[in-house]
MIKOL-251669 format. One line per 10 residues: their letters; for each residue z, x, y of N, C-alpha, C. Coordinates in pm, 1 decimal. Each point is the difference from the previous one (the first is absolute). Last residue first. Example, Ala and Ser with C-alpha at 12.3 -4.5 7.8 and 13.67 -1.06 7.14 Angstrom:
<bases>
SA> 708.0,1285.0,-225.0,6.0,82.0,119.0,73.0,-77.0,109.0  -7.0,29.0,-572.0,0.0,-89.0,119.0,0.0,90.0,120.0 .
</bases>
This chain:
<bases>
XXXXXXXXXX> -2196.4,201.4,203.4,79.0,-125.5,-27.8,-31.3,-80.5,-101.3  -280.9,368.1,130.1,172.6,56.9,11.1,36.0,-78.1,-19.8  -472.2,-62.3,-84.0,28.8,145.7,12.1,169.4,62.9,61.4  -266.1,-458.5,-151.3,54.1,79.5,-69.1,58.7,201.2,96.4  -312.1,-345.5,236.8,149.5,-35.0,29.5,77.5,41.0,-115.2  -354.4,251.7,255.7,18.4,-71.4,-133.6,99.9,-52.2,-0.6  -120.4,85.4,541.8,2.9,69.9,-159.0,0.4,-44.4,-127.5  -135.9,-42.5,620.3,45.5,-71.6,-136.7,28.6,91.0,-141.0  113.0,237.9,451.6,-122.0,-49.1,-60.1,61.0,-97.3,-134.1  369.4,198.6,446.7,-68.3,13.6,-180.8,-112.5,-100.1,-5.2 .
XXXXXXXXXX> 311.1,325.1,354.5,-150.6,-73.3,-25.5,-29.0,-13.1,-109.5  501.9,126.7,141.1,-110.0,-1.1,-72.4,-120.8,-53.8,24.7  371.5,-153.4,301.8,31.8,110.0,-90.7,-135.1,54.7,-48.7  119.2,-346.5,351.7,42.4,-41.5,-131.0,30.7,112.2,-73.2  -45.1,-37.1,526.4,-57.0,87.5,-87.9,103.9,-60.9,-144.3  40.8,-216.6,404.1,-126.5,87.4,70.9,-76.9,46.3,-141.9  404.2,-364.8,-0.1,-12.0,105.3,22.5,-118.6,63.7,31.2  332.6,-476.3,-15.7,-108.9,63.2,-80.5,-44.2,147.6,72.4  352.1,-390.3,61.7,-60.5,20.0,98.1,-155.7,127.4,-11.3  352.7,-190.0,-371.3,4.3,-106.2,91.1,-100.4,-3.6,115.4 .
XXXXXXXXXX> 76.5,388.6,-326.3,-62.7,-110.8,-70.8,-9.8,-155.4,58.3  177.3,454.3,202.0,-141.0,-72.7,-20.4,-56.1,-81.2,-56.9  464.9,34.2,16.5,-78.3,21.9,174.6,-154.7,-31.5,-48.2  300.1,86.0,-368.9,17.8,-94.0,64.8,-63.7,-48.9,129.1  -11.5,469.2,-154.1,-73.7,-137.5,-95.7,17.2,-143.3,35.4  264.9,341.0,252.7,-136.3,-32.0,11.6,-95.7,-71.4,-62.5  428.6,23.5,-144.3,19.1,-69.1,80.9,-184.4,15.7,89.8  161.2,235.0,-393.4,-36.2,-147.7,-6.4,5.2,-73.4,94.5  13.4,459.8,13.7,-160.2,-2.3,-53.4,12.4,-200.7,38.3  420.2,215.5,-0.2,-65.1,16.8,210.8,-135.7,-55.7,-80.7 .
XXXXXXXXXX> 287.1,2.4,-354.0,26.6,-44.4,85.6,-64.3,-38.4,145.4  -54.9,361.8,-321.2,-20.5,-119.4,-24.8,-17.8,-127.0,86.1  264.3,418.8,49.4,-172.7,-14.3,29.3,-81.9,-132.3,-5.5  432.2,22.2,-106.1,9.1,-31.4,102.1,-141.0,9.7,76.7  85.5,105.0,-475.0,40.7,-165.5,-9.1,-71.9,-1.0,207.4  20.2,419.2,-174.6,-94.8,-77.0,-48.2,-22.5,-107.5,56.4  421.4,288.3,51.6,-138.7,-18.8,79.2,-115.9,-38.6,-7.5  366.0,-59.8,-379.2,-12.8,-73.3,130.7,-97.4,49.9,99.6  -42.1,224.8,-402.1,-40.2,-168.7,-6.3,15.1,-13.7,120.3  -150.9,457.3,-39.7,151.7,-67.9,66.2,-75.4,-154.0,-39.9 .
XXXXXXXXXX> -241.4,370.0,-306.9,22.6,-56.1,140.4,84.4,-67.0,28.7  -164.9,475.0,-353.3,96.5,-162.1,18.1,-43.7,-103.9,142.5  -170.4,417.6,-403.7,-15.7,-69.3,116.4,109.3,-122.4,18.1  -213.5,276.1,-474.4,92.7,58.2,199.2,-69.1,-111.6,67.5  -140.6,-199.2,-471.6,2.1,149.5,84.0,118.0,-11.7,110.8  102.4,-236.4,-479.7,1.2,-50.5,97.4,-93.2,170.1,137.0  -8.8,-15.5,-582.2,122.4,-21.2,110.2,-82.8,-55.4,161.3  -168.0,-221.2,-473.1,-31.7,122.7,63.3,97.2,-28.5,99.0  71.3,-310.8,-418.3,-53.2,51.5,135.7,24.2,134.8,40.6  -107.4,-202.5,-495.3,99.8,97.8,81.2,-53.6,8.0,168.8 .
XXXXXXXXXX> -71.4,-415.8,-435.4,-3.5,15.0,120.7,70.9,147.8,59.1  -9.4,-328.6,-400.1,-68.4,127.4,-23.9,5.8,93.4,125.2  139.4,-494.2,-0.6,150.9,126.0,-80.3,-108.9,179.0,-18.1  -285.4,-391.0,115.9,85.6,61.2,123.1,107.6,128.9,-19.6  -471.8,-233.7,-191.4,121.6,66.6,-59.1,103.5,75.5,130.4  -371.7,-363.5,-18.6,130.1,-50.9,-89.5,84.2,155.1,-25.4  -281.7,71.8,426.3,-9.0,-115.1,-86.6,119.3,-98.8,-66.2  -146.2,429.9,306.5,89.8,-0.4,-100.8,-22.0,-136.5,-85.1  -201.2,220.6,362.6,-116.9,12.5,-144.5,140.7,-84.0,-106.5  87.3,58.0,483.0,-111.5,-79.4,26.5,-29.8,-36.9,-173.0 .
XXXXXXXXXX> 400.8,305.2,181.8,11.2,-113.8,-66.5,-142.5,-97.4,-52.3  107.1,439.6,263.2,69.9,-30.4,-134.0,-50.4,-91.9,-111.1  -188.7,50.0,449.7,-37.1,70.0,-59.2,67.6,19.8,-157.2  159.0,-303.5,332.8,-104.4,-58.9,-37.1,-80.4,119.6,-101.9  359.7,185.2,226.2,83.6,-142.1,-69.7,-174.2,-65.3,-45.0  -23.9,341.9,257.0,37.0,71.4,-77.9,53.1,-156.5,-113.6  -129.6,-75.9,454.0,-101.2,39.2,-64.3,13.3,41.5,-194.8  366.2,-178.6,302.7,-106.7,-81.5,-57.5,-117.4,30.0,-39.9  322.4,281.4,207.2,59.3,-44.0,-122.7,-109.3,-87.8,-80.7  -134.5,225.8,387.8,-3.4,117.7,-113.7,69.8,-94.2,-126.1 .
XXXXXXXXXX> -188.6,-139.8,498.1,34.8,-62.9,-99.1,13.1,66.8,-146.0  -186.7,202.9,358.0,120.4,-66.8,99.8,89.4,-116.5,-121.3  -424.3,270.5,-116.4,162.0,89.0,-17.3,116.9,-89.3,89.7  -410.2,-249.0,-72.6,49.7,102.3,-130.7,140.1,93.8,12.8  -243.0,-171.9,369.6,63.4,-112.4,-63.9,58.4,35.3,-79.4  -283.3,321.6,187.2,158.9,-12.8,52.0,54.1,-123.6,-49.9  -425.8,81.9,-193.0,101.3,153.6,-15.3,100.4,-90.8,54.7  -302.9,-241.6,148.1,56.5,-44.1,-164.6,67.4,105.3,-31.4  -183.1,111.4,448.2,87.5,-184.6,-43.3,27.4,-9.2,-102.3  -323.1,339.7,18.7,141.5,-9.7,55.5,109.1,-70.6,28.6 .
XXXXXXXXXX> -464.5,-102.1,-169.9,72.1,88.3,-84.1,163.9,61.0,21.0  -242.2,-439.2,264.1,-24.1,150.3,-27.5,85.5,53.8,-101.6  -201.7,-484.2,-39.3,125.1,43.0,41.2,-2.4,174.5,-15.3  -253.9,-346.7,-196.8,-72.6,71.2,148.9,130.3,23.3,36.2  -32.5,-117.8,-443.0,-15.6,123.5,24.9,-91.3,36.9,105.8  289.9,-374.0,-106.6,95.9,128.4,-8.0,-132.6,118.4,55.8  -34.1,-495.5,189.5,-48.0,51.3,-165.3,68.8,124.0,70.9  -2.8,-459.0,288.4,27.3,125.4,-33.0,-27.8,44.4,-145.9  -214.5,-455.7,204.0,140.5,63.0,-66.5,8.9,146.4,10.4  -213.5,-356.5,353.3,-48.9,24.9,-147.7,133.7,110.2,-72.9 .
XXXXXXXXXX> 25.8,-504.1,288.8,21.5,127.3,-17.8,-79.1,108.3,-100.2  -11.7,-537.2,103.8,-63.5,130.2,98.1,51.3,168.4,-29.1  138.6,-421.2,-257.3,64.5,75.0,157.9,-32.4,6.5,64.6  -198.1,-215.5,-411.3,18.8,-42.5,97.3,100.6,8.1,159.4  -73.5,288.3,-474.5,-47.7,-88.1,22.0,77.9,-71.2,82.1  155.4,399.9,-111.5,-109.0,-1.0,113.8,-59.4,-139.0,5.0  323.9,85.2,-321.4,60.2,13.0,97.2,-117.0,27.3,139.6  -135.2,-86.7,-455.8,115.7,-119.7,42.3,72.6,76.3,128.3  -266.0,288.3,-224.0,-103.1,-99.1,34.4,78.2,-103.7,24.5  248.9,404.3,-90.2,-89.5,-34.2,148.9,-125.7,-71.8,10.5 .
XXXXXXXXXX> 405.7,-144.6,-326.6,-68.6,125.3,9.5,-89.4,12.2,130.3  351.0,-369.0,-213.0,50.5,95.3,132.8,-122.7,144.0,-30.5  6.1,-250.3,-416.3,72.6,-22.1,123.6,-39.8,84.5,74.8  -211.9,-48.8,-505.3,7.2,55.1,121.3,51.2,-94.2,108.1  -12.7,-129.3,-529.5,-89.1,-12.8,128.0,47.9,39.8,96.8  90.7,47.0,-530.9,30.5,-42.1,105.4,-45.4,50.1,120.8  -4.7,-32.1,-539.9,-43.8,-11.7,118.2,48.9,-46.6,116.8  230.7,4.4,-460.8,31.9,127.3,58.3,-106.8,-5.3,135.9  227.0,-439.0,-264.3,-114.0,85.6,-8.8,36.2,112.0,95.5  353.4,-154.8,-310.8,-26.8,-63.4,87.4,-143.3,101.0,57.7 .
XXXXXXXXXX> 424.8,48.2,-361.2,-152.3,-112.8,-19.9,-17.5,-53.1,108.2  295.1,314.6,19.7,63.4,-161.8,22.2,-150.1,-47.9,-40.6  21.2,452.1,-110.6,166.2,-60.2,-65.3,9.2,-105.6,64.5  -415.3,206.7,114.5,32.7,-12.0,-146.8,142.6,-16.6,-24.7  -136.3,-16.6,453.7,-31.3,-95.3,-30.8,-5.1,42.0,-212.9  196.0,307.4,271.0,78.7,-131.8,52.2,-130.4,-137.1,-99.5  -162.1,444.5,33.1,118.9,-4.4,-95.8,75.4,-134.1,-4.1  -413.4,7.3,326.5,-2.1,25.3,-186.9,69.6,0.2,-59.4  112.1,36.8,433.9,-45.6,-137.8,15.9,-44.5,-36.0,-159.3  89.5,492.8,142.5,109.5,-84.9,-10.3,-23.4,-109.6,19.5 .
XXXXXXXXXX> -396.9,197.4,-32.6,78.2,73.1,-101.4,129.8,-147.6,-5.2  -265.8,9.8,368.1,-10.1,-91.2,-71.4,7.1,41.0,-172.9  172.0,177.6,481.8,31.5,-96.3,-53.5,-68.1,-103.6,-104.1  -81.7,506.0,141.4,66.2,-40.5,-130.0,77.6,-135.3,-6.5  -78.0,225.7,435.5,-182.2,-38.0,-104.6,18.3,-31.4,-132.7  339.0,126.0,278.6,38.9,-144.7,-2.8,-163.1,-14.6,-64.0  322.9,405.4,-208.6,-103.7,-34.2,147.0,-43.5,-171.9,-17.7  410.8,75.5,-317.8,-72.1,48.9,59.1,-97.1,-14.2,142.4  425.4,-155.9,-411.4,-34.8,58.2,133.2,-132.2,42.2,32.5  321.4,-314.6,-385.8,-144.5,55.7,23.5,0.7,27.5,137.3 .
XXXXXXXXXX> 455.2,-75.5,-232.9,-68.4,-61.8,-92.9,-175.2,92.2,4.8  456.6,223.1,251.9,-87.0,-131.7,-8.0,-72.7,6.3,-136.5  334.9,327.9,171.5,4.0,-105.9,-95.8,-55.2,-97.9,-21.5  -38.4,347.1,286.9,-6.5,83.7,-158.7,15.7,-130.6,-102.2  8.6,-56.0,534.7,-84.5,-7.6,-98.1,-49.3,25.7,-125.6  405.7,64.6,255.2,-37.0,-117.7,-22.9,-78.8,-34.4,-47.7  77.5,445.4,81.9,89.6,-70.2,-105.6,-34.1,-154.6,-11.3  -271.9,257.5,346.3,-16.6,2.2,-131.5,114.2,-66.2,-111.5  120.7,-49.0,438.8,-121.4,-84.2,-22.2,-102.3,54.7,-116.9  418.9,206.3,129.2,21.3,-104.7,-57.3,-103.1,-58.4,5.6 .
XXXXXXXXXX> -71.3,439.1,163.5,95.8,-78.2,-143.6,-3.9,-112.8,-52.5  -173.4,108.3,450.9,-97.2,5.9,-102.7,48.9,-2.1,-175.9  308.5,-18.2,378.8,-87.5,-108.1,-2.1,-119.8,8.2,-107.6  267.8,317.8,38.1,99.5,-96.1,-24.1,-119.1,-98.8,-34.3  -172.6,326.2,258.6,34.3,54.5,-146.8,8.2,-122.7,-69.4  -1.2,28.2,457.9,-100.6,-63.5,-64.9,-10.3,36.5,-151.3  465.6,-106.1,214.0,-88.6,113.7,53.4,-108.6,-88.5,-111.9  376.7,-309.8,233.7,-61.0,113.3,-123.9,-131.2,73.2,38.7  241.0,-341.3,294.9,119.4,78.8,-59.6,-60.9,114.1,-132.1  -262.4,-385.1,205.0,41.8,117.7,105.7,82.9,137.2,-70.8 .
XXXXXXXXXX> 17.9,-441.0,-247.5,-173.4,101.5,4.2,24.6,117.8,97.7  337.9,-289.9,25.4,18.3,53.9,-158.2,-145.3,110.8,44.5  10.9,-306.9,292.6,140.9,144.7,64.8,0.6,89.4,-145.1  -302.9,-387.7,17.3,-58.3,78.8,105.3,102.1,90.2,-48.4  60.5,-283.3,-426.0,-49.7,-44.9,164.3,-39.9,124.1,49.8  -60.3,-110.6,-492.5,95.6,86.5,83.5,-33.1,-13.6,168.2  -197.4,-201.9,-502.5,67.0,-97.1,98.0,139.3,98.8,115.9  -418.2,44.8,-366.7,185.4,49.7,-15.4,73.1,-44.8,58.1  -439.7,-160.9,85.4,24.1,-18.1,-146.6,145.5,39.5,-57.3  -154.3,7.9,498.2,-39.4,-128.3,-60.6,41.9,-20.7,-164.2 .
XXXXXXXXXX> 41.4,439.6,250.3,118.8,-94.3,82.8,-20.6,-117.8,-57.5  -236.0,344.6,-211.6,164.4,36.1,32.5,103.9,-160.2,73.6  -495.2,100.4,-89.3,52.9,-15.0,-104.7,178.5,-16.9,22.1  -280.4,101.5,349.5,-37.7,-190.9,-37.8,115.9,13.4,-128.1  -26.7,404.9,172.8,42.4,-87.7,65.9,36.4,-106.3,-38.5  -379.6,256.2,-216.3,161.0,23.8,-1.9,132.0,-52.8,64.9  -435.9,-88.4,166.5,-30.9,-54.4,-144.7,154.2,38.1,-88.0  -123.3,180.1,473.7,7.2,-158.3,5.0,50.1,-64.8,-129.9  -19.7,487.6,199.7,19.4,-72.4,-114.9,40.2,-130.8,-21.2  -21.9,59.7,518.8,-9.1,127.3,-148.3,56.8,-70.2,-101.9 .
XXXXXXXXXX> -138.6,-384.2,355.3,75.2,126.1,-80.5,-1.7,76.5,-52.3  -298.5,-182.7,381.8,27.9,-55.0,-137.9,113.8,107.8,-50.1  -180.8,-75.4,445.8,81.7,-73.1,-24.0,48.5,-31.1,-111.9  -339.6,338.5,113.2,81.0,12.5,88.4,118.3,-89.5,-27.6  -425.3,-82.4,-163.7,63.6,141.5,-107.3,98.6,2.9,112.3  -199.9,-295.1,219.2,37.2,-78.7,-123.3,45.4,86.3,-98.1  -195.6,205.1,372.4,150.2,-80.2,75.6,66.9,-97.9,-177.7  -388.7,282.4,-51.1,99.1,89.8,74.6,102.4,-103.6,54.2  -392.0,-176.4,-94.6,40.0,36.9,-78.5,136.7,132.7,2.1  -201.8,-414.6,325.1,11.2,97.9,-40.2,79.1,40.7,-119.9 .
XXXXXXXXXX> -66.3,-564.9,128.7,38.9,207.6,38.6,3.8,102.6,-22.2  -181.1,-584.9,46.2,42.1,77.6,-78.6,46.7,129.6,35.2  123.4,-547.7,188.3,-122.7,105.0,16.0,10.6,99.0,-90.7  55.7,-509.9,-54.8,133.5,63.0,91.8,-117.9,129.5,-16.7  -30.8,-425.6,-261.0,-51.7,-16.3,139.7,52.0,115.8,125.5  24.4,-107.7,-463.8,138.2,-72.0,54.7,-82.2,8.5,127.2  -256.1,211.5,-292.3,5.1,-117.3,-65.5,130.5,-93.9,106.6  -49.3,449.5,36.0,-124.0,-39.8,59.3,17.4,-160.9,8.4  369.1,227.5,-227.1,-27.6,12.3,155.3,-63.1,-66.5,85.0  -52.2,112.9,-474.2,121.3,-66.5,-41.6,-12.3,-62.3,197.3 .
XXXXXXXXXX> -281.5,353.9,-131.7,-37.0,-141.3,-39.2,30.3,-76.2,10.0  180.0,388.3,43.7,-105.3,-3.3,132.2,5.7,-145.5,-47.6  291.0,195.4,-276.8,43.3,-44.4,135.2,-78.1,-22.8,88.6  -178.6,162.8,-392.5,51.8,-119.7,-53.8,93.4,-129.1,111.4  -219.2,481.4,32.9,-54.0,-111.7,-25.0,25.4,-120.8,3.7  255.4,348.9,-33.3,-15.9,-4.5,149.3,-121.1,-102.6,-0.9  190.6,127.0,-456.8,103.3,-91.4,113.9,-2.0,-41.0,171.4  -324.7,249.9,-325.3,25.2,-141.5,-42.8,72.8,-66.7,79.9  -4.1,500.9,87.3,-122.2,-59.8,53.4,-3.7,-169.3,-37.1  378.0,256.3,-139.9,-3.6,-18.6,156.4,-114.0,-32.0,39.2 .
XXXXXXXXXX> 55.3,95.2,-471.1,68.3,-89.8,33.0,-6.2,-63.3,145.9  -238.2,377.1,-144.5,-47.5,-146.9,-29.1,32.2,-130.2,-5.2  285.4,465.8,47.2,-149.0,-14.2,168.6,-82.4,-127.0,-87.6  381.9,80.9,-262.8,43.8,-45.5,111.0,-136.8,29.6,79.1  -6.2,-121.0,-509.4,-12.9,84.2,92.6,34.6,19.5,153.0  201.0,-367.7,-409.6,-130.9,46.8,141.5,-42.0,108.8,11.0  251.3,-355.7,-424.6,20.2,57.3,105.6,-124.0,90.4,74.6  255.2,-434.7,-356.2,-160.8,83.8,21.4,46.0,62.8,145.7  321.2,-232.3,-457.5,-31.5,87.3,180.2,-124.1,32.9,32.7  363.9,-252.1,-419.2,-137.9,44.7,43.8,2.9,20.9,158.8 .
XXXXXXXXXX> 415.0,-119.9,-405.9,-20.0,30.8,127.9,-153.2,56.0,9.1  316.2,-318.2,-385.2,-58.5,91.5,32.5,-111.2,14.3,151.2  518.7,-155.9,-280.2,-124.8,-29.5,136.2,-73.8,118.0,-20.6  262.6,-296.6,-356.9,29.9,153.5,39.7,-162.3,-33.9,89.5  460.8,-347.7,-35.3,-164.9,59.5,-31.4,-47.1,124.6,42.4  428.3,-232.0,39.8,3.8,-47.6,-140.9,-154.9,41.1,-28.3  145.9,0.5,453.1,70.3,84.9,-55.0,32.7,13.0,-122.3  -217.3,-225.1,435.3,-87.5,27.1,-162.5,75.3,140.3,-93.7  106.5,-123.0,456.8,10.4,-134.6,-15.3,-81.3,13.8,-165.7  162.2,416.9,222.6,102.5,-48.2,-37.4,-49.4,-172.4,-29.5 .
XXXXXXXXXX> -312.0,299.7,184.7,53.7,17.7,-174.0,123.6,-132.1,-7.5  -151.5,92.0,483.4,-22.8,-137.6,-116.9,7.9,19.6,-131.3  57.2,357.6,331.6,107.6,-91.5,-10.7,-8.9,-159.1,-87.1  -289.9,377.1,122.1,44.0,49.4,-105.6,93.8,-107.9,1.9  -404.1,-147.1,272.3,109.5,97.7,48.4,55.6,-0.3,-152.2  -467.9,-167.2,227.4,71.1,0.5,-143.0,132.0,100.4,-15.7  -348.6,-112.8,364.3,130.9,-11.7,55.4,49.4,-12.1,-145.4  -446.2,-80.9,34.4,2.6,126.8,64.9,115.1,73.8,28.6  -161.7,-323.9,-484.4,45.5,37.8,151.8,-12.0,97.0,81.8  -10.0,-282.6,-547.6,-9.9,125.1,115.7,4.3,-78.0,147.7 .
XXXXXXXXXX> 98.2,-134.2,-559.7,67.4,-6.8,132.3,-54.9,125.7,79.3  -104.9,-271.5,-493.6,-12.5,104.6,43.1,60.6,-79.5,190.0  96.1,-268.8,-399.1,-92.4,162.2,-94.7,-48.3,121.4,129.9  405.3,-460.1,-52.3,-92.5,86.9,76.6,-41.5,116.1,-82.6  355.3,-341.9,-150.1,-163.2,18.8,-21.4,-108.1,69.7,60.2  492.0,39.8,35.9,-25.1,-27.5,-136.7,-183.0,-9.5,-46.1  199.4,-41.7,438.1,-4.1,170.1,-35.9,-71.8,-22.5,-120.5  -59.6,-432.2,326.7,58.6,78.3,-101.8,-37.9,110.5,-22.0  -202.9,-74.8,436.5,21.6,-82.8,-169.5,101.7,45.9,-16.1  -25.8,57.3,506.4,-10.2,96.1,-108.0,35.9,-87.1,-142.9 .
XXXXXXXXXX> 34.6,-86.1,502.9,-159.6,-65.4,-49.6,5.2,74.7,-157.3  364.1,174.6,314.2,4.5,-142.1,-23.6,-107.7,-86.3,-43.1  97.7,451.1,104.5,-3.8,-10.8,-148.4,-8.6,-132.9,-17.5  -118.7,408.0,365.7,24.7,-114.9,15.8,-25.6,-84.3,-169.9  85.6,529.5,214.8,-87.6,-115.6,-71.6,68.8,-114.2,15.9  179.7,398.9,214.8,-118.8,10.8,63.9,-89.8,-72.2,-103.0  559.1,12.5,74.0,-94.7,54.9,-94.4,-146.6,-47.5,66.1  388.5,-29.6,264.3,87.2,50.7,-145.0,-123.7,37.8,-105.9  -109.3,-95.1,451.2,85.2,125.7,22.6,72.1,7.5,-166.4  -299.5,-409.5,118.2,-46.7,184.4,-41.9,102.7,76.8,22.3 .
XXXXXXXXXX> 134.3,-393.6,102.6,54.1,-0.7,-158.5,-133.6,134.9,-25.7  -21.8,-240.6,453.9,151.8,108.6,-15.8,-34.2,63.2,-140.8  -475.9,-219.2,66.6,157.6,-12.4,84.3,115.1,110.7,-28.6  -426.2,-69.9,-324.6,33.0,-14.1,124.0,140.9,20.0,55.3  -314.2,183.8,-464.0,129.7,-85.2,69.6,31.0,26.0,176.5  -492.2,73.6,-348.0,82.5,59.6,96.7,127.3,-98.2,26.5  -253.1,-114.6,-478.0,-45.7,23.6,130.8,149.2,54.1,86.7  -214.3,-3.2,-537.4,111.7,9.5,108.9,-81.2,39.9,147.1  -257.8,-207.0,-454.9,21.0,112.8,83.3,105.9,-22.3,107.9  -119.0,-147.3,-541.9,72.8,-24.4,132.9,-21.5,94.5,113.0 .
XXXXXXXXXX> -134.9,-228.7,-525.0,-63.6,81.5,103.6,65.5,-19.8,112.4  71.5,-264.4,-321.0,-21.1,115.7,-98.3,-33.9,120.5,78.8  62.4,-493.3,91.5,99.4,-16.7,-27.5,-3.0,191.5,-114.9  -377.9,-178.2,209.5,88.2,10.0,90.1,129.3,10.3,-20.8  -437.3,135.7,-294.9,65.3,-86.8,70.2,100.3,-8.7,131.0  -387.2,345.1,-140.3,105.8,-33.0,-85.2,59.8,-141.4,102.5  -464.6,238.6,162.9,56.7,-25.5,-174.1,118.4,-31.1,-71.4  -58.0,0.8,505.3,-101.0,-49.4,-75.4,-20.9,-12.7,-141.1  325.7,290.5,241.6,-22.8,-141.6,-8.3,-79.2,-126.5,-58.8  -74.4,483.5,16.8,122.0,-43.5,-148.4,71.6,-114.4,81.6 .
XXXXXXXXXX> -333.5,189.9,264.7,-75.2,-22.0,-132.6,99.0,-51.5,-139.5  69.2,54.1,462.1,-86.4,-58.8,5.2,-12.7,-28.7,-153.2  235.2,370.3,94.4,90.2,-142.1,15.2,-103.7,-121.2,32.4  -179.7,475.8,-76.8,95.4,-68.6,-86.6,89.0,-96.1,10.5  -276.7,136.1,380.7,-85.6,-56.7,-159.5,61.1,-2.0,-94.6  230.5,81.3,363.8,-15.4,-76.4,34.6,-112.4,-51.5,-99.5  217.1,435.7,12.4,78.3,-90.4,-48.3,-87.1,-141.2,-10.2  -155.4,497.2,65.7,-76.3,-153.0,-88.8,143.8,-62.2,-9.5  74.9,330.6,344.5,14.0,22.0,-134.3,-77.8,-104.9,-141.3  164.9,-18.2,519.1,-133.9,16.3,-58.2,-52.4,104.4,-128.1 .
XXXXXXXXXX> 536.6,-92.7,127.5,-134.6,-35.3,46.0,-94.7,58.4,30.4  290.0,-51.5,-422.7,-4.8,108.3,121.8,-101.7,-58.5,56.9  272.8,-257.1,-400.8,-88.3,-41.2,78.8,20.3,113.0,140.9  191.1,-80.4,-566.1,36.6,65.9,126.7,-143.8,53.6,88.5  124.7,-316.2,-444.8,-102.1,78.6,70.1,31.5,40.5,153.6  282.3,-184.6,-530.2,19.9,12.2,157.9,-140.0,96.0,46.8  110.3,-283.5,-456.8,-49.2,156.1,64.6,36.6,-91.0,132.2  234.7,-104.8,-510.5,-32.0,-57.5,180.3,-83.4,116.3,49.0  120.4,-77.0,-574.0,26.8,96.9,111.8,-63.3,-110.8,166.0  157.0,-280.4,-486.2,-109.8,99.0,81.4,27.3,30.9,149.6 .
XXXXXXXXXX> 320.2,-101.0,-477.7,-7.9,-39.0,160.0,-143.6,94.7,23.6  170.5,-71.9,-459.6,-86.5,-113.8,71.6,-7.7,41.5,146.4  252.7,290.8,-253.4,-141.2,23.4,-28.8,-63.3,-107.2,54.6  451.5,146.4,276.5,-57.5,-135.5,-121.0,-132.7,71.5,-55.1  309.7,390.5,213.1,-30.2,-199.2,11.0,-93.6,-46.1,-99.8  262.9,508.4,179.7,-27.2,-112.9,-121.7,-33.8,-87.8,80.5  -74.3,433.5,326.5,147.0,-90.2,-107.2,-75.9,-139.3,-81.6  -184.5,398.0,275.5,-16.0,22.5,-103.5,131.3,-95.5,-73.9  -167.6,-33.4,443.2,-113.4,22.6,-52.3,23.8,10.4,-162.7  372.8,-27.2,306.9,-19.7,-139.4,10.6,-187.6,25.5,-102.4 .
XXX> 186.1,390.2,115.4,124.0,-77.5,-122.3,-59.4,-96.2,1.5  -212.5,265.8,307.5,-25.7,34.2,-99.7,47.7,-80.5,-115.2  115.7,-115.5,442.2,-130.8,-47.2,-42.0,-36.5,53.6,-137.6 .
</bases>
């Protein structure tokens, strides 16, 4: 990636950005919004590959313009393996990333709503932190963008892991906290002349309207709960703490070492495991106790 960043080409060729899509990360207002402003033959978002052919790569390329003209390509499944279709352009890479305990309150939201709306029941907060992955957001990075299956991931300590998901990011174009998607919606829109407003997705005034649900907010969540998220998630805490302010200057970037602590991925995975199969249970036959008593709130105040 470094070589392919710093080799000759055309002064005519303009650079490609790739926007690498974490969920609930403002992907869904930035792909709202750079649809809407750029054409179709200029704006692509890769969708999930079905069938057998995920086992060779996790995007689906067959809706994909021309390379030649595409000005920007994101996704949730943007795997390192598509350089190779823009290999005459120098790609530049953007990320907005989480806090992991704000991450887990959006995403438990986001599954109530998602639920309600199908007609199926909601669950405790403890069973939905129960089924979610440590370092969800590191993870994500690893298996969707580097493209390293389960046995690879398994196979490295959280060090490793926290390695390479800074190296990867040393080389992006613009990283930061996802409250900074309209910084990175600004830069993007002064090199494609395209307007920088853009109108809120997926926030908890779109995800309560017409559920019934009212949304979780981080800060009825006990103090203790967010400690142990924090440390149950040390890579992703420490990985968003790096990175949130970095902006345009990534190459500026010294991550802080990694604290003590390790946890068994695989006993994770199997914990895991037992959380999803109850999740499963209640969300079909619904439960006694959702979690939290939450009061209406500002719908600015976490999402």
């Amino acid at each position: 990636m470094q070589a392919r960043a710093t080799s000759a080409r055309g002064v005519d060729t303009p650079p490609v950005h790739f926007v690498y899509h974490v969920p609930k990360c403002a992907g869904r207002t930035i792909d709202r919004h750079l649809a809407g402003a750029l054409p179709a033959n200029a704006y692509h978002r890769l969708r999930r590959r079905r069938g057998l052919g995920r086992l060779a790569t996790g995007y689906d390329t067959s809706h994909l313009p021309d390379p030649n003209e595409t000005q920007i390509v994101s996704s949730h499944y943007l795997g390192i393996s598509i350089d190779s279709l823009f290999q005459d352009r120098l790609i530049k890479r953007s990320m907005l990333l989480r806090d992991p305990a704000s991450h887990f309150v959006s995403y438990y939201n986001y599954r109530m709503t998602r639920y309600i709306n199908e007609g199926l029941q909601p669950y405790g907060i403890d069973i939905a932190y129960g089924a979610m992955r440590r370092n969800f957001i590191t993870h994500y990075i690893l298996n969707n963008f580097l493209e390293l299956n389960w046995v690879q991931i398994a196979s490295l300590s959280d060090e490793d892991k926290y390695d390479l998901a800074n190296a990867f990011l040393s080389m992006f174009w613009f990283v930061g906290d996802y409250t900074l998607c309209d910084d990175l919606l600004g830069a993007l829109g002064d090199r494609l002349d395209i307007s920088a407003n853009a109108r809120l997705h997926n926030g908890l005034a779109d995800l309560s309207r017409g559920a019934g649900w009212t949304p979780l907010t981080l800060d009825l969540l006990p103090q203790s709960t967010v400690a142990r998220i924090q440390a149950d998630n040390r890579i992703d805490q420490r990985l968003w703490e790096t990175w949130r302010e970095a902006r345009h200057e990534t190459g500026a970037v010294r991550p802080a070492a990694l604290e003590n602590g390790a946890a068994s991925f695989v006993g994770g995975e199997a914990i895991r495991f037992v959380h999803q199969i109850v999740r499963r249970l209640q969300r079909r036959w619904g439960h006694f106790d959702t979690g939290v008593a939450v009061p209406q709130r500002d719908p600015a105040t976490i999402v």
